[in-house]
N, C-alpha and C positions, 0 to 999 in steps of 0.2 A: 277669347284667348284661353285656351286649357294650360292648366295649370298641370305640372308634372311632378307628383310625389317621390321624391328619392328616399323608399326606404332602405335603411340599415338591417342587412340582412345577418341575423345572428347565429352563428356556428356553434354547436353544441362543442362543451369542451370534452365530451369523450372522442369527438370525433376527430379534435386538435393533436388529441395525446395520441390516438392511433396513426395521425399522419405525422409528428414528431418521432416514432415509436419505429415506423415504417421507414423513416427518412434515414434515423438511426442506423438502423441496422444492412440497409444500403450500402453506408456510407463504410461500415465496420467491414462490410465484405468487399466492395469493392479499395479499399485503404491498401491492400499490398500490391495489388494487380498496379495500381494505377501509379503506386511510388515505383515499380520496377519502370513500368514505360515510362514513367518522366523521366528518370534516370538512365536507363540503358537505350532509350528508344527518342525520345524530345532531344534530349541532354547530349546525345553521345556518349554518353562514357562508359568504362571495358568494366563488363562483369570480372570482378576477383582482383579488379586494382583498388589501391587502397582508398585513393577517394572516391571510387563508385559505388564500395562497399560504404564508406560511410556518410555519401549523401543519400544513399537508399536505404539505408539504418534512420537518416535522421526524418525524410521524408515518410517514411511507415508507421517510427513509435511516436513522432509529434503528434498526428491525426490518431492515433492508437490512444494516446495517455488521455489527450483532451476528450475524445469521445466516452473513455472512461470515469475520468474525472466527470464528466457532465450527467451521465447515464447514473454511474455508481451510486453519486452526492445525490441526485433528484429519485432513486428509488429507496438510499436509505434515509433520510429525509420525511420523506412519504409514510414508510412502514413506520418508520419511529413516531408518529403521530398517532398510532393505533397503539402504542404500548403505554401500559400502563408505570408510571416512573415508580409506584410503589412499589410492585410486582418486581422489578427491577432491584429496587433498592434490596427488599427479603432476600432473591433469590442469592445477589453476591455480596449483599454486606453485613448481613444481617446472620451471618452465622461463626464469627471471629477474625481475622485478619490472616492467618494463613489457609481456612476452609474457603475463604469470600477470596482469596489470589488462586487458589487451585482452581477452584471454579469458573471464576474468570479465566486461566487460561485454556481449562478445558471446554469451557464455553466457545472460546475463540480457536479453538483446533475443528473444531465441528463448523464451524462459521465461516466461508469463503470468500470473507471479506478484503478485497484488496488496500493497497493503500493508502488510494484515493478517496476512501470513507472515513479517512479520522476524523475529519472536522466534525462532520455531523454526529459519528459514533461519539467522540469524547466530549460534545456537549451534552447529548442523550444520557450521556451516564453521568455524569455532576449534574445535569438535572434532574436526573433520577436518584440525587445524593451518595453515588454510589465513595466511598473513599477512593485518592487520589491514584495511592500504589496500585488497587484492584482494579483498576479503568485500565492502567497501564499495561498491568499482564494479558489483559484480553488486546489491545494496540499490538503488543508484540506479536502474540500466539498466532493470530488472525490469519496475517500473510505469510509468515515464517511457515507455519505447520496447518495445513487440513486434507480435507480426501482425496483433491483432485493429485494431489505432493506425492502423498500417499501411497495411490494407484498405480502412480510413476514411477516410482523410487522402486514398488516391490520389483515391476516389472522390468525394470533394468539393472536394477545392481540385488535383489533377492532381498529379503529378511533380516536379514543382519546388520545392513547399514538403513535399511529403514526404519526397522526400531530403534537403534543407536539415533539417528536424526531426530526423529520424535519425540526419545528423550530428552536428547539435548536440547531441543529446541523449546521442549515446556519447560525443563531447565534454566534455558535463559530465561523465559516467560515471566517464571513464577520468580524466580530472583530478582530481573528487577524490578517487582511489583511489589516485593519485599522491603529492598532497598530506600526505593523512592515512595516506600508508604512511613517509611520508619524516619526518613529525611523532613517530613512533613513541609511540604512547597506549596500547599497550596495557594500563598502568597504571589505565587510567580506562574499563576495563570491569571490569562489575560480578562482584565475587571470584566467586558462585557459577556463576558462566560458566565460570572456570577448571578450580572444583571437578566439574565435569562433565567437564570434557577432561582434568582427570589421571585420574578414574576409568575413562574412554573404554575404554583398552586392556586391563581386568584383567578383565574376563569374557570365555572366548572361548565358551560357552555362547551357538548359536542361540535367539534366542526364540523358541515355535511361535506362532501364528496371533493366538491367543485374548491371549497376552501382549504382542505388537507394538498389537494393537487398544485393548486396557486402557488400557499406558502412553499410548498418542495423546491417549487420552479425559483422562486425570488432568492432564495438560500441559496441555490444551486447557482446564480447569476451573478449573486455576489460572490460566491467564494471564486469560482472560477476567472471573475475579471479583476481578483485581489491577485492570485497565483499562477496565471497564465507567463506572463513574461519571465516567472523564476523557471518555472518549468522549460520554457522552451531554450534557457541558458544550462541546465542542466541537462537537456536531453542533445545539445549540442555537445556537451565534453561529451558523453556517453557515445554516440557518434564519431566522434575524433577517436576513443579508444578502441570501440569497433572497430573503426578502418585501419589503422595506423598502427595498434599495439598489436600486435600476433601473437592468436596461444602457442607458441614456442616461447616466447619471450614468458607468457605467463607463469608456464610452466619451470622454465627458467627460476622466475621469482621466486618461486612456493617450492623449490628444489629443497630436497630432505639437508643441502649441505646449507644452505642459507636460514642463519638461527631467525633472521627477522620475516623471515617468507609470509610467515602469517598475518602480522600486521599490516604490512605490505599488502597485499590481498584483500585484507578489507578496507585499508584507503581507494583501492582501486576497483573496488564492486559498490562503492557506497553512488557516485557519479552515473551508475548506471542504474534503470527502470527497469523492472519484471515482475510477474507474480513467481511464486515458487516453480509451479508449473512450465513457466516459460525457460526458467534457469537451470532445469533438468538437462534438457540437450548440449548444452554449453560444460556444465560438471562431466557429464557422461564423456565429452571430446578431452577434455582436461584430464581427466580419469586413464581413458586410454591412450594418451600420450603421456603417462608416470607422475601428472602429478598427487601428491599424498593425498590419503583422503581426509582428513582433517584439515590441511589447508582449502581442498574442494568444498567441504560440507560450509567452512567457515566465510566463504569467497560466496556462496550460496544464500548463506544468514546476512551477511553483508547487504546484498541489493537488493532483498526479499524485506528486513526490518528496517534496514539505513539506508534509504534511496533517496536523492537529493528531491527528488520531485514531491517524496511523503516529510521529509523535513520543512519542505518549504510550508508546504499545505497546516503542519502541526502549528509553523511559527505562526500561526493564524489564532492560535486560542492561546500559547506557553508565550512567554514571557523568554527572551535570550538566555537568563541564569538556567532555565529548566528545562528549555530544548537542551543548553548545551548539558548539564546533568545526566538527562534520559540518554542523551547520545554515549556521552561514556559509559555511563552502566552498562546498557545495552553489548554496547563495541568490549568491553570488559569477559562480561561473556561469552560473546562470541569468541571471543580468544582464549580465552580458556576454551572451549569447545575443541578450535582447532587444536592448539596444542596437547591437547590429554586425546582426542583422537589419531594423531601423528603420532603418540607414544606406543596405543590400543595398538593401533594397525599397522606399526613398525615391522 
């Protein structure tokens, strides 16, 4: 009678992470193709109606957010295992409270981090001791302001409203990093944040390769199966107002005769997801349809810093008193923004 050895054949995990990596990026390119034909082509329904438009909105940035969220969190994750939390702590905190928020935000203008890397960014940085306000300016600057914004901006609307945004936008940055340093919260982050940065210091054991990679993935796994369901309830209004609200109407709102336009405008960009880069072509239509550019740049700051999907993701480490804080500070500024640029470019 022969006996039959079943071994367990063991896969190299770089070769996991190349077919994770490959599967990825598949998935990321074929993700619009494939919500148009479910939508206009499975589905039936008329390009340029409202609900075509916005089951084909929600079908493209569901699969968009999540692959980003997944991608984003498991490669910042990863890197921030090779940083050193001292080198961190020197470079933004270690040189006074308004040098250590400049730098944080000009750290985070150079940094193309979307907004689906707070979690792991804003543990990185209280476990790098960083203070509370200076972690925050770099959260703002991140997505609001960097090269790719930049690029865009000069080449569609020229120099003058790019650097005015830039300004602004480290403006808000460094403000409320200011604010929420001088408020002192750190009470109202959440305890297992802590419990990470007291543990921070007691292994001085390198991890090799294979266990920097692991931990990324289990971080990644939790965050994403804590905030998937907010997300997909946020990225449904944002869908409903794709399809249903028309820039006429927006334009409408943010009307030079309407005193509340501004406000207005960031209640209604906060429900929606993008990186700066993606909310260019949207301003630019807004634009030339009349509406003002301080309501636009402010409707831009809105879904770029305050996106229901980066709120939800934050409530994962703050505490309610301190999301909701950050949010008005935040929305604070951005209001000023618009209206002092409404006045600028009157």
């Amino acid at each position: 009678m022969t006996t039959l050895a079943i071994r367990r054949v063991h896969v190299p995990l770089w070769l996991t992470v190349l077919a994770g990596t490959t599967l990825w990026l598949f998935a990321w390119f074929i993700n619009l193709p494939l919500a148009i034909w479910i939508t206009f082509d499975l589905l039936g329904l008329e390009p340029g109606t409202p609900l075509g438009e916005a089951v084909a909105f929600f079908l493209y940035d569901l699969p968009k957010v999540l692959l980003l969220l997944t991608g984003v969190v498991t490669l910042v994750s990863f890197l921030r295992s090779y940083v050193a939390p001292e080198k961190v702590r020197s470079a933004l905190s270690g040189r006074g409270t308004l040098p250590g928020t400049v730098a944080a935000a000009g750290f985070g203008m150079v940094t193309p981090f979307c907004s689906c890397s707070a979690v792991p960014l804003f543990i990185g940085f209280v476990e790098a001791g960083v203070p509370l306000g200076v972690t925050f300016a770099f959260l703002v600057a991140s997505p609001m302001v960097n090269e790719v914004a930049i690029v865009l901006l000069w080449g569609l609307f020229g120099p003058t409203i790019t650097v005015a945004y830039v300004l602004a936008g480290l403006a808000v940055a460094i403000g409320a990093g200011l604010v929420i340093g001088r408020l002192h919260l750190e009470r109202y982050v959440e305890d297992y944040v802590w419990t990470i940065h007291a543990g921070a210091g007691v292994s001085t054991i390198r991890p090799t390769m294979d266990e920097r990679i692991l931990e990324a993935w289990r971080s990644t796994v939790q965050i994403v199966r804590t905030v998937w369901p907010y997300v997909v309830v946020g990225i449904a209004i944002g869908a409903f107002i794709h399809g249903f609200v028309p820039t006429d109407l927006v334009v409408r709102i943010g009307g030079t005769d309407n005193p509340l336009a501004v406000p207005m405008l960031v209640a209604l960009g906060i429900p929606l997801y993008s990186n700066a880069a993606g909310t260019i072509p949207i301003i630019e239509a807004l634009l030339g349809k009349g509406l003002p550019v301080g309501s636009a740049l402010a409707f831009m700051m809105a879904i770029t810093a305050l996106s229901f999907p980066e709120l939800v993701i934050l409530r994962r480490v703050m505490k309610p008193r301190l999301l909701a804080i950050f949010v008005t500070v935040v929305a604070a500024g951005i209001l000023a923004v618009g209206y002092g640029f409404n006045f600028l470019f009157a």
